[in-house]
ZAMARGU-4260 file (C-alpha; in steps of 0.2 Angstrom, whole numbers, plus 5000, padded with zeros to 4 digits):
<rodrens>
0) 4790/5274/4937 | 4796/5257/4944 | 4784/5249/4951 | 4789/5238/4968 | 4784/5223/4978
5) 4792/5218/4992 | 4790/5199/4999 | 4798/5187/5014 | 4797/5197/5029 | 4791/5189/5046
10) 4794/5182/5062 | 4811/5176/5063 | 4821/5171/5078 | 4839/5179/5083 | 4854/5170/5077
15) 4842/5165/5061 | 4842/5169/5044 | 4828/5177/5030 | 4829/5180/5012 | 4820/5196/5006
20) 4814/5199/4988 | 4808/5213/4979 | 4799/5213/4962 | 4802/5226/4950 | 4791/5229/4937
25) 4789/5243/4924 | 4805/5245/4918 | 4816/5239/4905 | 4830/5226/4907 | 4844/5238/4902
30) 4837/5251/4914 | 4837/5237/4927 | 4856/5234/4926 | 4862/5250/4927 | 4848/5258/4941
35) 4855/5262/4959 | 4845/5249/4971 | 4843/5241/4987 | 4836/5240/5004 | 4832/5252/5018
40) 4823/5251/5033 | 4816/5258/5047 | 4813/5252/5064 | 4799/5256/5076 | 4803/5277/5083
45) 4817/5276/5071 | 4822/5286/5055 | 4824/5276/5040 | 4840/5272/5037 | 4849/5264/5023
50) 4854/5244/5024 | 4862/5239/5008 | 4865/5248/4993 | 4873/5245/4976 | 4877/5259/4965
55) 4874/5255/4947 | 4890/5247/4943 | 4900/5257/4956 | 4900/5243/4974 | 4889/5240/4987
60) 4888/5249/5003 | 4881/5242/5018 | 4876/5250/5036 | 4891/5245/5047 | 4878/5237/5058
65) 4874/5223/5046 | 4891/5223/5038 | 4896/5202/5038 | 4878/5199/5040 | 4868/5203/5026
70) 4870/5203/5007 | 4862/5212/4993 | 4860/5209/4976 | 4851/5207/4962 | 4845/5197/4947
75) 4842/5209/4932 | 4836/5198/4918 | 4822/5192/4932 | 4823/5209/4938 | 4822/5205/4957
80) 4835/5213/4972 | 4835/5203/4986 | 4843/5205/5004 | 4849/5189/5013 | 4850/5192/5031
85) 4859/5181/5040 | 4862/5180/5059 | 4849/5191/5063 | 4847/5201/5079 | 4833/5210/5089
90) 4839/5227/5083 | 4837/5222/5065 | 4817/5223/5068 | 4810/5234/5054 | 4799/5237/5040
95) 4813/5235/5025 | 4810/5245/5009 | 4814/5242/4991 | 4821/5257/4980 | 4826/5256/4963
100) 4833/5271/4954 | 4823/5283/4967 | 4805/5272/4969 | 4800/5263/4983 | 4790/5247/4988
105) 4780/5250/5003 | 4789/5237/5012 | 4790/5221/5021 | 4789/5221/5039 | 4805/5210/5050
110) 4803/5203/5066 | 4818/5198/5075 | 4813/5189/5093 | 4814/5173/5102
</rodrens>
């Protein structure tokens, strides 16, 4: 079991930018670099929806509504995912979730207003 905390959330303004990060713990290194991981999120009434995901190996696949706007990725020998999010809108409000290889952080809330 991988064991995640999630960090950088907050009250950012639209047009802005924020830079997630999501500490893994409890796994090894080689595990790390071949786990399935990213971020998902879910906004207020909403179901949880995925935002950026990398396949082991395989690509990334964002939502189409943050496609050009954000960017995951991942540094395995510090075993950290991060989620750049740039030009944030309203709509991006959400609590955003960590998962590596099928565990989850309990997230970090976004706030996207002027």
């Amino acid at each position: 079991q991988v064991h995640l905390v999630e960090s950088g959330g907050g009250l950012v303004q639209p047009g802005g930018s924020l830079n997630l990060s999501c500490a893994a713990s409890g796994s090894t290194l080689n595990f790390f670099i071949t786990a399935d991981m990213g971020w998902y999120r879910q906004a207020p009434g909403k179901e949880r929806e995925s935002v950026a995901f990398m396949k082991g190996g395989s690509g990334t696949a964002y939502a189409n509504s943050v496609k050009g706007r954000f960017t995951v990725s991942r540094d395995s020998r510090k075993k950290m995912v991060y989620l750049q999010m740039n030009n944030v809108k309203p709509e991006d409000t959400a609590v955003y979730y960590c998962v590596v290889a099928g565990s989850w952080g309990k997230g970090t809330l976004v706030t996207v207003s002027a």
